[in-house]
C-alpha positions, 0 to 999 in steps of 0.5 A: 151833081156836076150843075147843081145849080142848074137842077136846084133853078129847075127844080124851084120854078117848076113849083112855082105857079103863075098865078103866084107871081102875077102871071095870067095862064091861058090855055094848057102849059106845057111845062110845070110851074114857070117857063125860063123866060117868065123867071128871066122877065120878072128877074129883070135879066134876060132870057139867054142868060137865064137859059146859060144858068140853067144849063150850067154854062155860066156858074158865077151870077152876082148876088143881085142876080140871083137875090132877084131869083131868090124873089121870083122862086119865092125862096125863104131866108134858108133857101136863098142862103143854099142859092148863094151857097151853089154859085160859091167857089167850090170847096175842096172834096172833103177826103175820106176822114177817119172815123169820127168820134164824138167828144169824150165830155158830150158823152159823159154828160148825155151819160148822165143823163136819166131822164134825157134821151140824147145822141151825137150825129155827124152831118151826115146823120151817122150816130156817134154816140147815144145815151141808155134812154135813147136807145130805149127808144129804138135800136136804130139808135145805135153807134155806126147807124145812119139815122136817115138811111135807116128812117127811109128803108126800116119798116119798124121806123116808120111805124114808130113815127108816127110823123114819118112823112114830116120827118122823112121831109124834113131829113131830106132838106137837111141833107140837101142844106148839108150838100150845098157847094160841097158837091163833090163830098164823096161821103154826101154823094154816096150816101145820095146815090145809095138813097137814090137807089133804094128808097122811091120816098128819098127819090121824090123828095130829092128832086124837090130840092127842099133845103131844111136846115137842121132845127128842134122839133116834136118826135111822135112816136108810138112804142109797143111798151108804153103806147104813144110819145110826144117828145120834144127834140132840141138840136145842138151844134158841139163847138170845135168839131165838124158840124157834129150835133147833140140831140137832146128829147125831153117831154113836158115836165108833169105831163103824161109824155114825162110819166111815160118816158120815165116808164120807159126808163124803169122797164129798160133798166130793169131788163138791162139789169137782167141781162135782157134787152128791151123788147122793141119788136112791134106788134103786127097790129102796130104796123103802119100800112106803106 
């Protein structure tokens, strides 16, 4: 991480084709995407320069400098945000904290809710704290888990995602936007190595230095008690803590998504009331194939 936006240059032109910015390709090229002269050319800088961005000789290019990059790499309103981001001063490290709590007040009120599943995770995608419904979705979410850790190596999330590919995408992203110029979070750079070693799917994804903030989205999911789920998932930053958030689920009133949940609501109480807990095993015929 030590030339971090070196790697995130190199990385975004590789996956720009010429073709996208005007450039007629003859004969066979050697490298994917741009060559650093062609980024340099269309950027208006030149190619020395370009060549000392890239190798990390030079680490504080002017906004104009790299908006022009921004222009030629085809980097959306996020991604030329995270740009801007890597050529900032460093940030102190963040020392190890200690361990993180979420407000007592969100949890009262996720509490209270019955027909929200709901949780608090940090930046980090540790769960904090989670509500009875939530937890009937899966057992992953449990205080201590890390959600993206277990979404990438648990073969019973994936096949309870029935968006697995699409979710994985977007998780990476979202750490990736949470690295920005804190690249020397020790929290961060051990939950990347741990990834990096573990999972071939976060490898692949990590060197697209895909940046995705963190935003709602539909959850498929699909779970041995009542069958598929479609569930609405809302994002919510909790004010005066360090980027932790509220995700809130919640189905279409009135649809058949809403019957099903509230199903899946009675059947966890009622084994919770038994002293049972919810069966979440998932039928080997329910397995999604790697």
């Amino acid at each position: 991480m030590d030339n971090a936006l070196g790697d995130y240059l190199r990385a975004r032109r590789e996956q720009v084709r010429p073709e996208d910015v005007g450039i007629r390709s003859i004969g066979r090229r050697r490298v994917p995407g741009l060559r650093r002269e062609e980024v340099a050319m269309l950027a208006g800088i030149s190619s020395d320069y370009y060549l000392r961005l890239e190798q990390g000789r030079d680490r504080n290019p002017s906004v104009q400098v790299l908006e022009a990059l921004a222009d030629v790499l085809r980097l959306d309103v996020d991604a030329t945000s995270y740009l801007l981001g890597l050529a900032q001063e460093r940030s102190a490290p963040r020392p190890r904290s200690r361990i993180e709590q979420a407000p007592a007040s969100i949890v009262e009120l996720m509490n209270g809710w019955s027909d929200n599943p709901a949780y608090v995770q940090n930046r980090y995608t540790d769960v904090l704290a989670v509500n009875a419904l939530c937890a009937a979705l899966s057992p992953n979410y449990a205080v201590g888990v890390n959600l993206l850790t277990t979404v990438l190596l648990d073969p019973a999330e994936r096949a309870l995602r029935r968006d697995w590919k699409d979710l994985t995408e977007e998780g990476v992203g979202a750490l990736r936007s949470e690295l920005g110029s804190n690249v020397d979070d020790p929290r961060l750079k051990e939950l990347v190595g741990d990834l990096s070693v573990r999972s071939e799917r976060f490898r692949q994804l990590w060197a697209r230095h895909d940046v995705r903030p963190r935003r709602g989205r539909v959850s498929l999911l699909t779970l041995p008690e009542v069958g598929e789920l479609a569930l609405q998932s809302d994002k919510l930053t909790i004010g005066g803590t360090d980027n932790m958030t509220l995700v809130v689920f919640h189905a279409v009133p009135g649809s058949r998504d809403a019957e099903l949940l509230a199903l899946l609501g009675s059947l966890a109480a009622s084994q919770q009331t038994q002293g049972e807990p919810l069966d979440r095993s998932v039928r080997p015929s329910e397995r999604r194939p790697e």
